[in-house]
One Martini backbone bead per residue (centre of mass of N, CA, C, O) as a GRO file, in nm:
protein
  218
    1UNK     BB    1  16.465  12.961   1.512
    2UNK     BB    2  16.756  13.077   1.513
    3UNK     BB    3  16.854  12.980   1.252
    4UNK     BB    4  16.598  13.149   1.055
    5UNK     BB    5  16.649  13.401   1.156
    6UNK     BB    6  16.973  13.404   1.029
    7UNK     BB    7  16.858  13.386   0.748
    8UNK     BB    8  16.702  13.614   0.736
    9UNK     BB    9  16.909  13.839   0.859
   10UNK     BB   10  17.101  13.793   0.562
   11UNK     BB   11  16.867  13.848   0.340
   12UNK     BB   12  16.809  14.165   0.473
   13UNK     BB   13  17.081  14.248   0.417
   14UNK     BB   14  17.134  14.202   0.103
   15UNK     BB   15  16.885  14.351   0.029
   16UNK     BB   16  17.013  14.638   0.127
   17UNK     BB   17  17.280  14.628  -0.030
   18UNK     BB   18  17.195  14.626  -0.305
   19UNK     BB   19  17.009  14.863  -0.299
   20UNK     BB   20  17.209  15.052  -0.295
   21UNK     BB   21  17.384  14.913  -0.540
   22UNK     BB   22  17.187  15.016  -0.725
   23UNK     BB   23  17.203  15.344  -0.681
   24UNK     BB   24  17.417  15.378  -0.846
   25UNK     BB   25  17.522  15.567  -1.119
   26UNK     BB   26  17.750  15.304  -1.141
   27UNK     BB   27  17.697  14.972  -1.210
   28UNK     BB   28  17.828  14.699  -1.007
   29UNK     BB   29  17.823  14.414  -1.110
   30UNK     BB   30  17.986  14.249  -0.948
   31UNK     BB   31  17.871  14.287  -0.693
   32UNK     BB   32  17.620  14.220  -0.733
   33UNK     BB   33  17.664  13.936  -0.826
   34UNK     BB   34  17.754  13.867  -0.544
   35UNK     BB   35  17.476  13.916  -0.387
   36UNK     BB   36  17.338  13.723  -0.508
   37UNK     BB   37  17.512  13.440  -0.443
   38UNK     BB   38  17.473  13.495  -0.149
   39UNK     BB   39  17.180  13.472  -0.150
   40UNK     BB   40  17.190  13.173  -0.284
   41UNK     BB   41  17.338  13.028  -0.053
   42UNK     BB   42  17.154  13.058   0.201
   43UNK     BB   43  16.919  12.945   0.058
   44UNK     BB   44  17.033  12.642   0.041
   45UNK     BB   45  17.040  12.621   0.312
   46UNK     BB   46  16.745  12.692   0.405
   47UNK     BB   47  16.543  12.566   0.180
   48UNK     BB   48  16.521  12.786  -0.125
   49UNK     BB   49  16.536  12.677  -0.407
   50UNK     BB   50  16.362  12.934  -0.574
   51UNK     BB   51  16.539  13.158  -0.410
   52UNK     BB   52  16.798  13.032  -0.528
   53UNK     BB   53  16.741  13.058  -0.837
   54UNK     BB   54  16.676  13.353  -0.872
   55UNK     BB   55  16.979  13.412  -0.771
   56UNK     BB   56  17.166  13.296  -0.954
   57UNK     BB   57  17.065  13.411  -1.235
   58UNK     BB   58  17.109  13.679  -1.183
   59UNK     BB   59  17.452  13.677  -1.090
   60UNK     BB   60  17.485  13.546  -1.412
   61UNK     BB   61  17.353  13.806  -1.536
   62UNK     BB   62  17.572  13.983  -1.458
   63UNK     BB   63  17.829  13.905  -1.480
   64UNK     BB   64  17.823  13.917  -1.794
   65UNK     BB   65  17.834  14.198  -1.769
   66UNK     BB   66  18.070  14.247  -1.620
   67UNK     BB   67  18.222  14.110  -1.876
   68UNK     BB   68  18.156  14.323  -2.059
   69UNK     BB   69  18.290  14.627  -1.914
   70UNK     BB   70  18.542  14.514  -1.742
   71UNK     BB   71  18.528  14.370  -1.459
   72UNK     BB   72  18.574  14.064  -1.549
   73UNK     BB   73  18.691  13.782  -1.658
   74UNK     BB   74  18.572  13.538  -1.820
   75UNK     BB   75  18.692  13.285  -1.615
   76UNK     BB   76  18.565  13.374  -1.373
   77UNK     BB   77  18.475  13.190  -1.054
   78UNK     BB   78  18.189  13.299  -1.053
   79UNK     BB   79  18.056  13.134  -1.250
   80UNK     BB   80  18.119  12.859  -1.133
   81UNK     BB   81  17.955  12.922  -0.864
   82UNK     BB   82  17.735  12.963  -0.977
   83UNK     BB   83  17.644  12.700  -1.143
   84UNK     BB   84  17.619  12.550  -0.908
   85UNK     BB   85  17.437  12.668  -0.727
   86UNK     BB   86  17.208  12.628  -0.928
   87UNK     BB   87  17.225  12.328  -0.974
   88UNK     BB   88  17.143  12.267  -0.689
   89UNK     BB   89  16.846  12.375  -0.681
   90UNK     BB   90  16.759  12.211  -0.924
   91UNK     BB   91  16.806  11.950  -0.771
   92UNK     BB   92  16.602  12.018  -0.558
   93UNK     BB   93  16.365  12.072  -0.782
   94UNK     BB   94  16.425  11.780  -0.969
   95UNK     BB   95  16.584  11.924  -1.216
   96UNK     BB   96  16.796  11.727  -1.348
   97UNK     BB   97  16.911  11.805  -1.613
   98UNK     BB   98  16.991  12.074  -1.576
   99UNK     BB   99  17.190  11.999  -1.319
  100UNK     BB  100  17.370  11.821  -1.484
  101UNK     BB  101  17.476  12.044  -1.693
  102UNK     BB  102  17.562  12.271  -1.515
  103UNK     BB  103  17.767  12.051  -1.364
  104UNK     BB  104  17.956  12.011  -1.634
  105UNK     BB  105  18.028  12.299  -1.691
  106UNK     BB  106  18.183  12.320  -1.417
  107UNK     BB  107  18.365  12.121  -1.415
  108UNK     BB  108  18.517  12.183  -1.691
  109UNK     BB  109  18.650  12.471  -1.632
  110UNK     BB  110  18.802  12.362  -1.370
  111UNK     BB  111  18.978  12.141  -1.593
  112UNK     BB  112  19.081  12.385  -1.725
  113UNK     BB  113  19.146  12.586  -1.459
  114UNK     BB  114  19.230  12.488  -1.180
  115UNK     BB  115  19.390  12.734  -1.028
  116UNK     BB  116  19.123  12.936  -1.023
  117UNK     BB  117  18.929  12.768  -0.857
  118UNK     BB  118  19.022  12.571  -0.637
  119UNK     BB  119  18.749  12.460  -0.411
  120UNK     BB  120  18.562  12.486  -0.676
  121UNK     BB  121  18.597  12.177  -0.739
  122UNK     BB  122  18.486  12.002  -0.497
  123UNK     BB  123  18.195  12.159  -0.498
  124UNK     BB  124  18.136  12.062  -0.800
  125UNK     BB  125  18.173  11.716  -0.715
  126UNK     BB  126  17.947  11.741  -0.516
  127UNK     BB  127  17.703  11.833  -0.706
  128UNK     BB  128  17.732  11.605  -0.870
  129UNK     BB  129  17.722  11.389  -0.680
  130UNK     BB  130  17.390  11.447  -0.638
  131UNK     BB  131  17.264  11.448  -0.924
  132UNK     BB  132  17.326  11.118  -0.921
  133UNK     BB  133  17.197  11.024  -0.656
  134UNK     BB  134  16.900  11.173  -0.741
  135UNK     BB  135  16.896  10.940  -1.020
  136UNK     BB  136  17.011  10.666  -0.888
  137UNK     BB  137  17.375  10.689  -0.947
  138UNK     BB  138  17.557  10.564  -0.749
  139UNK     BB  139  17.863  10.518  -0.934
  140UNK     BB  140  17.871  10.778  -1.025
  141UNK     BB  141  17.836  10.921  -0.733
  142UNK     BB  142  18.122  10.761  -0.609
  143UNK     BB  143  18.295  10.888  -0.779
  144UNK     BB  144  18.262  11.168  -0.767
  145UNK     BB  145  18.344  11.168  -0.437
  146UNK     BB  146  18.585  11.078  -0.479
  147UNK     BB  147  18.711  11.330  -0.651
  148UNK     BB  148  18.663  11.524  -0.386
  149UNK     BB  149  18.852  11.401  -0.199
  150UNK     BB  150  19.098  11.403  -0.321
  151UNK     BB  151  19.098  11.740  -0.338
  152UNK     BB  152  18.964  11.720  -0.058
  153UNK     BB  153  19.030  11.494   0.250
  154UNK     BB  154  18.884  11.732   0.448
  155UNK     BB  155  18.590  11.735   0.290
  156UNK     BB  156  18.277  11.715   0.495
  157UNK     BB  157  18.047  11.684   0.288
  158UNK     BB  158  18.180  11.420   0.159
  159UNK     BB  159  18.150  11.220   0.369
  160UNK     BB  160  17.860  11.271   0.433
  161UNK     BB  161  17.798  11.148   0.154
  162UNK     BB  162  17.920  10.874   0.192
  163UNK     BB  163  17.742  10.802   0.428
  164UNK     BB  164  17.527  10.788   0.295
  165UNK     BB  165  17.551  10.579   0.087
  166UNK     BB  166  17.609  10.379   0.277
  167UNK     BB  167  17.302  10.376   0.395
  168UNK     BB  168  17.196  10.297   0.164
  169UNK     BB  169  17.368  10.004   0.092
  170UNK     BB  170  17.414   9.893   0.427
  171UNK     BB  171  17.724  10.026   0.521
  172UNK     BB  172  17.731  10.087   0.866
  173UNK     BB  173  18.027  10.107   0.935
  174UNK     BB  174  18.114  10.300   0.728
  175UNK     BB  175  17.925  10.530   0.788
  176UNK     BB  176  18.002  10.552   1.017
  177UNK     BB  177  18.314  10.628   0.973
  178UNK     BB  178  18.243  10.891   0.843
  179UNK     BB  179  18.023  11.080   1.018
  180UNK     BB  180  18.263  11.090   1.280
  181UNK     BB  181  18.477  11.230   1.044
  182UNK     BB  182  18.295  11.489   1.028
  183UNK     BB  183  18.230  11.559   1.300
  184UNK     BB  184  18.453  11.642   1.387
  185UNK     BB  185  18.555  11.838   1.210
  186UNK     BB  186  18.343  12.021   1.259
  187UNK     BB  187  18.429  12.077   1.527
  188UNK     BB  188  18.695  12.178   1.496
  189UNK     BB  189  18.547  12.464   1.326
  190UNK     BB  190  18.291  12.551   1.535
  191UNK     BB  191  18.194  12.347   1.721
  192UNK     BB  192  17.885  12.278   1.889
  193UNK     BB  193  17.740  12.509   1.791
  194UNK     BB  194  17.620  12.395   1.503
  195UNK     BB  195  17.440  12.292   1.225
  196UNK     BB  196  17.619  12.068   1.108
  197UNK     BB  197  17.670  11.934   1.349
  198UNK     BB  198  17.403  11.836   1.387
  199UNK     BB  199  17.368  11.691   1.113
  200UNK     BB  200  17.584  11.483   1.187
  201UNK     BB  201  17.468  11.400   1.471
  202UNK     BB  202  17.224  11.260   1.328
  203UNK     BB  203  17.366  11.055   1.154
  204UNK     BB  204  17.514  10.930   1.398
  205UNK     BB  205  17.224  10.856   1.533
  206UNK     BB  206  17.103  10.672   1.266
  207UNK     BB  207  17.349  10.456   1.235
  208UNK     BB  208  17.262  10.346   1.557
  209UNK     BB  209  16.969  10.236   1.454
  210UNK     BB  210  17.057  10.052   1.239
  211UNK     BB  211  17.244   9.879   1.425
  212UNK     BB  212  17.079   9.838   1.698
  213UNK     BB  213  17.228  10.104   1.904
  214UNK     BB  214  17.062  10.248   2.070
  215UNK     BB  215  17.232  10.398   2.315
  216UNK     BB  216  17.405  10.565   2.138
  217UNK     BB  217  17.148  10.686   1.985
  218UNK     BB  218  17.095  10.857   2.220
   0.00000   0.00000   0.00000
């Protein structure tokens, strides 16, 4: 419940600023362009994907007005993860292709200039690799989050997702020291009380539950 409302009461504030910035007599689409995405990743914690996909294309479609008036520069890399984030969510509604689409064009852009998009490489080959996770292609889902992993060893969802796949494949040692080193991770920046911690603390005791480790796994 506290979750919930936790994210509730985030998108409420975002449509509050959005409405502010609505009324502007000179429309800001930068900023607007920013809070569409950020109400779009709420959307996607929340598991609200057809809420976060009707915010992303806003995002998307402000950024490119924000590039037509000269707020933005046209690689700047909000399109970039305004891309990655809306092809998530289409990931999450079965649209693989559209999804599959969208995330080598963020690929292809973070690839054309690196140093400008930063962190967006890491999360844009790890939503590439769900997209092929979720199309049931495995050898292609395990290189591209080891592409993920390269540019940064201690990115988190990359374990996680690294962990759930050798679940998937039956490599149960592999899996729990993943998801170990995930869960480790994530307390480290977040503390215990977080909901991502609780996530991967369920994954590693589903991991001693498949391992046939009862007590660990209570």
């Amino acid at each position: 419940m506290f979750e919930r409302n936790r994210y509730n009461i985030g998108l409420e504030i975002i449509a509050s600023a959005r409405t502010t910035a609505e009324a502007a007599e000179s429309p800001d689409y930068k900023l607007l362009s920013d809070l569409h995405r950020l109400e779009g990743r709420l959307c996607n914690e929340a598991n609200l994907p057809q809420q976060g996909l009707d915010a992303f294309q806003a995002a998307f479609r402000l950024a490119k007005l924000a590039v037509h008036v000269g707020q933005l520069e046209p690689d700047d890399t909000r399109c970039v993860r305004t891309k990655t984030g809306w092809g998530n969510c289409l990931n999450q509604l079965g649209r693989f292709d559209e999804a599959l689409n969208l995330q080598l064009e963020a690929s292809q852009a973070c690839a054309t200039d690196p140093e400008r998009h930063g962190d967006a490489q890491s999360i844009v080959m790890l939503n590439l690799g769900y997209v092929y996770f979720r199309r049931g292609n495995l050898e292609e889902a395990e290189a591209t989050f080891r592409q993920a992993q390269q540019l940064d060893a201690k990115f988190k969802p990359v374990l996680y997702a690294l962990g759930n796949l050798a679940i998937l494949r039956g490599q149960l040692d592999c899996a729990l020291k993943l998801h170990l080193e995930a869960l480790q991770l994530y307390v480290d920046e977040f503390g215990e009380q977080h909901q991502c911690v609780a996530d991967s603390l369920f994954k590693v005791g589903e991991t001693y539950l498949k391992m046939n480790l009862l007590s660990d796994a209570v």
